[in-house]
C-alpha positions in Angstrom: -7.5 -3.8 -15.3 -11.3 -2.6 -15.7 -12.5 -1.5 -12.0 -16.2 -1.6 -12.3 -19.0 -3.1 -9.9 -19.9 -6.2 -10.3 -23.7 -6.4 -11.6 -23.1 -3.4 -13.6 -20.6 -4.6 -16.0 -19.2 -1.9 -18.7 -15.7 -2.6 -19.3 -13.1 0.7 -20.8 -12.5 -0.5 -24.6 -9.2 0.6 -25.8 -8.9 -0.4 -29.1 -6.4 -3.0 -29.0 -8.2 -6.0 -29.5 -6.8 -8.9 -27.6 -6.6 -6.8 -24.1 -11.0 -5.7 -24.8 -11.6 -9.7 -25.5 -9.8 -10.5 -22.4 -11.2 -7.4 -20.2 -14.7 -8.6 -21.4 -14.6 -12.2 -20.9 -13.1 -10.9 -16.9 -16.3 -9.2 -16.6 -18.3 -11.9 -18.1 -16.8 -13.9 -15.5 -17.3 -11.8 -12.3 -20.8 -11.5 -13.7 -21.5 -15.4 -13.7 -19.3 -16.8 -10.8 -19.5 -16.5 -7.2 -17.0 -13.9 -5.7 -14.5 -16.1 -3.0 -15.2 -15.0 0.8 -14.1 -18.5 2.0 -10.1 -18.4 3.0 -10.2 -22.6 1.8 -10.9 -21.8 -1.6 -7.9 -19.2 -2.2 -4.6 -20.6 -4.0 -1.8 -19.3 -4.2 -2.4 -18.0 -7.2 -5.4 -16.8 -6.8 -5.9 -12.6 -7.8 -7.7 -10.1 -5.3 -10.6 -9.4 -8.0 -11.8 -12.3 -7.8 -12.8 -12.3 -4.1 -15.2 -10.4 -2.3 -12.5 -8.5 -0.4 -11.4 -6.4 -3.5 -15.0 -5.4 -3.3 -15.8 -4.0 -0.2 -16.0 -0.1 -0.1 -14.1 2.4 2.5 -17.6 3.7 3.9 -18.5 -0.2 4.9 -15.5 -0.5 6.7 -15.4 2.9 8.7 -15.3 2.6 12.6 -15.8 5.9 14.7 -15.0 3.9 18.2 -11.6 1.9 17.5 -8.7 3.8 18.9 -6.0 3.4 16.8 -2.1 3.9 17.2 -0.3 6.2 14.7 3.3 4.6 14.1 5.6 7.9 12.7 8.5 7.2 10.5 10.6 9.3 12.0 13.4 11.1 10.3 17.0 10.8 11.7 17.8 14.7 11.0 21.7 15.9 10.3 24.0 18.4 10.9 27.2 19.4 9.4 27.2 15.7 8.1 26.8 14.3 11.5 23.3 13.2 13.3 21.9 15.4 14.9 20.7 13.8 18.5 20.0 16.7 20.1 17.1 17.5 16.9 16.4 13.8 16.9 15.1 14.1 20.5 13.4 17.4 20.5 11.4 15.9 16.9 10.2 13.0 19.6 9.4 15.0 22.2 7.3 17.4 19.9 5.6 14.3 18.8 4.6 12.4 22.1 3.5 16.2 23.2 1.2 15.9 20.5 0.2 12.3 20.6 -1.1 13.3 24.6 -2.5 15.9 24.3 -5.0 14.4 21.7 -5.2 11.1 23.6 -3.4 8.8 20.6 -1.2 6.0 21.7 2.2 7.1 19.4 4.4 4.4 18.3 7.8 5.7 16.9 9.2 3.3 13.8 13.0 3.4 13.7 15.5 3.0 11.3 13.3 2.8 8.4 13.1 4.1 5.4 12.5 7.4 6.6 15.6 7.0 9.0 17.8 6.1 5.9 17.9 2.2 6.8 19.9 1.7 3.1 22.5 4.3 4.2 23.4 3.5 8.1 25.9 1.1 9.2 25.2 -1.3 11.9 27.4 1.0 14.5 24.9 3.6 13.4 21.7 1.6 13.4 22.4 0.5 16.8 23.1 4.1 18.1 19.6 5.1 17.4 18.3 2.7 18.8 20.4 3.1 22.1 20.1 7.0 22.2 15.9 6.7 21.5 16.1 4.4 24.5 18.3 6.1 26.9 16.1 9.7 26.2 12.5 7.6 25.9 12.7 4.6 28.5 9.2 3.8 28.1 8.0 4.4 25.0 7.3 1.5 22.2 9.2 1.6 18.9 9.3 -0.4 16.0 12.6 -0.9 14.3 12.9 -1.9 10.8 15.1 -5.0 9.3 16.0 -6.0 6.0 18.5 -7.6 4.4 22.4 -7.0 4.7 24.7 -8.5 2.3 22.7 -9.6 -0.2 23.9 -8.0 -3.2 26.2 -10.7 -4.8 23.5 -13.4 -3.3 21.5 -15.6 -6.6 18.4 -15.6 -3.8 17.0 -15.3 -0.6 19.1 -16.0 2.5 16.9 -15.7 5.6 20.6 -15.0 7.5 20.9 -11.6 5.4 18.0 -10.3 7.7 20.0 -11.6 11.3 22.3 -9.1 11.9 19.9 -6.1 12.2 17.6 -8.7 14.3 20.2 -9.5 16.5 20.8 -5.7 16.9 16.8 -4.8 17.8 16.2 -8.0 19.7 18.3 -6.8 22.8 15.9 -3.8 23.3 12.4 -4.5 25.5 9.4 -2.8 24.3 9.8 -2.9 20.6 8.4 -4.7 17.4 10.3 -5.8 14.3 9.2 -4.9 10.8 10.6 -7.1 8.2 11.1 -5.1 5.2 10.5 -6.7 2.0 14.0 -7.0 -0.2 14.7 -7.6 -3.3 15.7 -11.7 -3.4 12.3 -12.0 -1.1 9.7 -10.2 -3.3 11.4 -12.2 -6.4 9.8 -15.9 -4.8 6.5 -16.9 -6.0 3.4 -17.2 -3.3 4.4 -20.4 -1.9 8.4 -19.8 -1.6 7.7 -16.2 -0.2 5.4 -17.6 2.4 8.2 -20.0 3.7 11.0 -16.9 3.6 8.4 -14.9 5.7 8.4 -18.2 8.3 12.0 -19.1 8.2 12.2 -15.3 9.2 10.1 -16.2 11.9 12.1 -18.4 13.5 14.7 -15.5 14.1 12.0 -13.4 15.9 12.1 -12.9 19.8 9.7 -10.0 19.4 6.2 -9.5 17.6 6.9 -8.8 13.9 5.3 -6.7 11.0 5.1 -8.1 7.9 5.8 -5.3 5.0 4.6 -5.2 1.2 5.4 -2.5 -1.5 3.8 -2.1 -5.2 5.9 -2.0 -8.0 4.8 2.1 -8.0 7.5 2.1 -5.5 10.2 0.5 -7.0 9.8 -2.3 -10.2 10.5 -5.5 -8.5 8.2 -5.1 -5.6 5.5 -7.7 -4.8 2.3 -6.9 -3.4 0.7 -10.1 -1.2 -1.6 -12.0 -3.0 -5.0 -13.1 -0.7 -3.5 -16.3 0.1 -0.3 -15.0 1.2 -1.7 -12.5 3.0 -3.7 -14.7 4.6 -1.3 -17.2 5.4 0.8 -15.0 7.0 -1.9 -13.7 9.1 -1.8 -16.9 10.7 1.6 -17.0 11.8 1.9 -16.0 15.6 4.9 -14.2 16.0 3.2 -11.6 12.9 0.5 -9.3 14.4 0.4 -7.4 11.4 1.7 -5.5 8.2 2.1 -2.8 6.5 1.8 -2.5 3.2 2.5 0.8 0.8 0.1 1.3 -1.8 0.2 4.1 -4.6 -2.0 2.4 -8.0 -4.3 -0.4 -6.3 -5.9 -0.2 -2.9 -3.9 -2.5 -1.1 -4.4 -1.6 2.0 -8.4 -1.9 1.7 -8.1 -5.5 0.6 -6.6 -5.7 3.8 -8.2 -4.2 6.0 -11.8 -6.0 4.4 -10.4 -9.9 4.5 -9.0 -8.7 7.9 -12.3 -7.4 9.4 -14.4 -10.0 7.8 -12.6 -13.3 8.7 -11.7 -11.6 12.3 -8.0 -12.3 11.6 -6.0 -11.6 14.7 -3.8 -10.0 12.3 -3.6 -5.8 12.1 -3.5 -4.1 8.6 -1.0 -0.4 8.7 -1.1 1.8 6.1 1.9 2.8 4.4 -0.2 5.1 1.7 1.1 8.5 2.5 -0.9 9.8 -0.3 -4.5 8.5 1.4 -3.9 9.0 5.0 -7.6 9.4 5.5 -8.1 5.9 4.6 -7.2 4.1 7.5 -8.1 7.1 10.3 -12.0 7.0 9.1 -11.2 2.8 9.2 -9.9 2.7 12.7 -6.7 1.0 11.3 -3.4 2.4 12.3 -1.6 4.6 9.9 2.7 3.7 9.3 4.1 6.7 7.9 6.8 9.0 6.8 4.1 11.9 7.1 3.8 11.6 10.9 7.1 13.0 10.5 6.1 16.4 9.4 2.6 16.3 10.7 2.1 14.3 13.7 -0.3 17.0 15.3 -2.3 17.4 12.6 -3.0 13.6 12.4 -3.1 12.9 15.9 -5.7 16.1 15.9 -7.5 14.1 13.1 -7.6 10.8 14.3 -9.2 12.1 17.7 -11.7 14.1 15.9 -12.9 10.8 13.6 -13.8 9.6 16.9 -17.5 9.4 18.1 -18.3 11.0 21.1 -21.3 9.6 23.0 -23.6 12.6 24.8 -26.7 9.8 25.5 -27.5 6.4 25.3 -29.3 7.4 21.8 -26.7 10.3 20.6 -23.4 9.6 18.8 -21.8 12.5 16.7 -17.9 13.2 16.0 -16.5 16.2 15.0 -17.4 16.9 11.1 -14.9 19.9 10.5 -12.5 16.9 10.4 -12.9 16.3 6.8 -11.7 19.6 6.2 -8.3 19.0 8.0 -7.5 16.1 6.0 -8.1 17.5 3.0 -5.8 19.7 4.7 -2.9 17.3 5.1 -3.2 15.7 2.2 -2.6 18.7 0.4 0.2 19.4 2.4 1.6 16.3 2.2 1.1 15.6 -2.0 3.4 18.0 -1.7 6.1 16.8 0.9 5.5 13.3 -0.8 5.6 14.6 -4.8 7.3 12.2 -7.3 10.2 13.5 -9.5 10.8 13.2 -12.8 11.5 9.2 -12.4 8.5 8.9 -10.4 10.1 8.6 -7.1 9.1 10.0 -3.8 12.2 9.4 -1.9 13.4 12.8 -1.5 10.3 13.2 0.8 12.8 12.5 3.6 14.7 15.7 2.5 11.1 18.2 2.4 10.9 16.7 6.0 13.7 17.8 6.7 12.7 21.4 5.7 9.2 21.3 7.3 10.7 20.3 10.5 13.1 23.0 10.3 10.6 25.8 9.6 8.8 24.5 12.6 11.5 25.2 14.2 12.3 21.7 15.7 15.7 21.6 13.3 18.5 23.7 13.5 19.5 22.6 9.8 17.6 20.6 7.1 19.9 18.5 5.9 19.4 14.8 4.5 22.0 11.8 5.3 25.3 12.8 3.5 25.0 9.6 1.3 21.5 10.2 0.1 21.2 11.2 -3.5 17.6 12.1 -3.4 17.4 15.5 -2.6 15.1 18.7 -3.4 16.3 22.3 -4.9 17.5 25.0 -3.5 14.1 26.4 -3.6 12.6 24.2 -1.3 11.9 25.9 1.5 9.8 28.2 0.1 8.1 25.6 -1.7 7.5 23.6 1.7 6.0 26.8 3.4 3.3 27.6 0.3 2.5 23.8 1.3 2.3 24.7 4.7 -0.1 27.6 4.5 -3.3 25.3 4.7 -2.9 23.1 7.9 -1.1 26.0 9.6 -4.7 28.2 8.8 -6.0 24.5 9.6 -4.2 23.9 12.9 -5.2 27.5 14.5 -8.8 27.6 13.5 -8.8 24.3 15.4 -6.8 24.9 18.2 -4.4 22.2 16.9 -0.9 23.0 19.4 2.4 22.2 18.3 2.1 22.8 14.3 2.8 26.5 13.8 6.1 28.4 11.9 9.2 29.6 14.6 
């Protein structure tokens, strides 16, 4: 799809003459109609382009006083084919540390993708949820939920996601994220937006809603305006996360979000544009707090305006240095393989945290099948050679090699 401004219209010709008529007469058309900003005029059908939302640019939306949460992904670490608690704990403890110091509130997101959701049994699921709780009495998690038993089903079964709810719904403190599945991104606007209710009615606990892009796997939905929208309506939901690689997502988001005052908080799930939401004042949800929660929670403290006077704002500029800084870092955690996957993140984690000396081994879940080479941990600690200059020209505690 041609991404130009409206006003300025110069759409990309390829040569294939049916796709330039139709790119044309789209331009043409965002030329001569009125972009939506009026929720009452979306349908369910209705594409992002052609509202005002898909127009509004990062810089309009950035906010140097919110205080935003950071929600880590964190990783459930092994050892000798067994969890290893005793790393799990110390991985949480490093975190928080950091999340203080820096004054971030820190949200930990459990049993996720991150924490090998597809690969644990409910006896297992449950146990991290019990040990996080027993070690961390007071601090907030999020726990994720999808589907369970679905793989013979012809659709969606709302009661596939009950189990796991049942499981996370006897814990105080907590949120829900309802990970899309399969059977649910496969319904059409309308049909999805009833799943995501009848959902609802299982939910003792505030809820995330959660949207992929097909760049993550090929049947993946992202919401359409009205979807999004409607959802954002629902009580029990008090936000979403969505993961974005091709289109900005998230910035569609956050824009309809901000602009219609939803009560209704956009995540990002884009762990390759973590500045995004920081310079947004939007929480981030991400694997990457995993392997750099200091340098984030360093980041999103440094975004923040300080006020000296009634007439003086400033924040600290040296902060666009640091994330370019962890977004080289973690391109690199996060790199696709040669299917275009990024799931053996969990296992560079894995080495990063163990280089930091917070693991005793970096292994991944012995079911996992998406794992890195033998030469990995020298290729995490080249990655790790520009936040770690970073983190002590800053003063950044916590991120430094054993």
């Amino acid at each position: 799809m041609w991404l130009g401004r409206v006003g300025s219209v110069e759409p990309e010709f390829t040569g294939n003459a049916p796709l330039d008529i139709a790119r044309s007469l789209f331009s043409l058309a965002l030329m001569t109609s009125e972009l939506i900003s009026d929720p009452a005029a979306l349908r369910p059908d209705t594409p992002w382009r052609t509202t005002r939302w898909a127009w509004t640019s990062e810089e309009d939306l950035a906010d140097h006083a919110s205080r935003p949460r950071l929600c880590v992904a964190a990783l459930l670490p092994f050892k000798d084919r067994q969890p290893d608690w005793e790393g799990f704990s110390k991985c949480i403890r490093w975190m928080r540390e950091a999340a203080a110091h820096f004054g971030v509130e820190i949200v930990f997101v459990l049993n996720a993708d991150t924490g090998y959701i597809f690969d644990l049994d409910e006896v297992l699921y449950s146990e991290v949820l019990r040990r996080f709780r027993a070690d961390f009495p007071e601090q907030r998690f999020i726990a994720g939920v999808t589907a369970r038993g679905a793989e013979q089903d012809q659709g969606f079964r709302a009661e596939r996601y009950r189990p796991l709810l049942d499981i996370v719904q006897t814990h105080d403190n907590c949120e829900v994220m309802l990970m899309t599945s399969r059977h649910l991104a496969a319904l059409g606007p309308e049909a999805r937006r009833d799943a995501y209710y009848a959902l609802a009615e299982y939910l003792t606990h505030p809820a995330l809603v959660h949207a992929l892009e097909p760049a993550f796997v090929p049947w993946a939905t992202p919401f359409e305006p009205w979807l999004l929208h409607q959802l954002a309506q629902h009580p029990r939901f008090i936000g979403g996360k969505v993961s974005t690689l091709t289109e900005p997502h998230f910035l569609y988001w956050a824009a309809m979000s901000r602009d219609l005052g939803l009560d209704f908080i956009p995540h990002s799930g884009d762990d390759f544009g973590l500045a995004t939401a920081v310079k947004m004042g939007l929480p981030l949800l991400v694997g990457a707090g995993a392997s750099a929660a200091p340098l984030l929670c360093a980041a999103i403290h440094m975004w923040q305006s300080e006020s000296r006077s009634a007439q003086v704002t400033r924040f600290d500029t040296r902060v666009y240095k640091l994330f370019e800084a962890i977004q080289s870092f973690e391109d690199l955690v996060f790199r696709l393989d040669a299917k275009g996957s990024a799931s053996a993140y969990k296992h560079s984690t894995a080495h990063v945290l163990h280089l930091l000396g917070l693991l005793t081994s970096p292994e991944a879940h012995p079911a996992c099948r998406d794992l890195r080479g033998s030469d990995e941990p020298a290729r995490m600690r080249e990655a790790m050679e520009r936040p770690l200059r970073m983190a002590r020209e800053l003063g950044i505690p916590g991120f430094a090699l054993r």
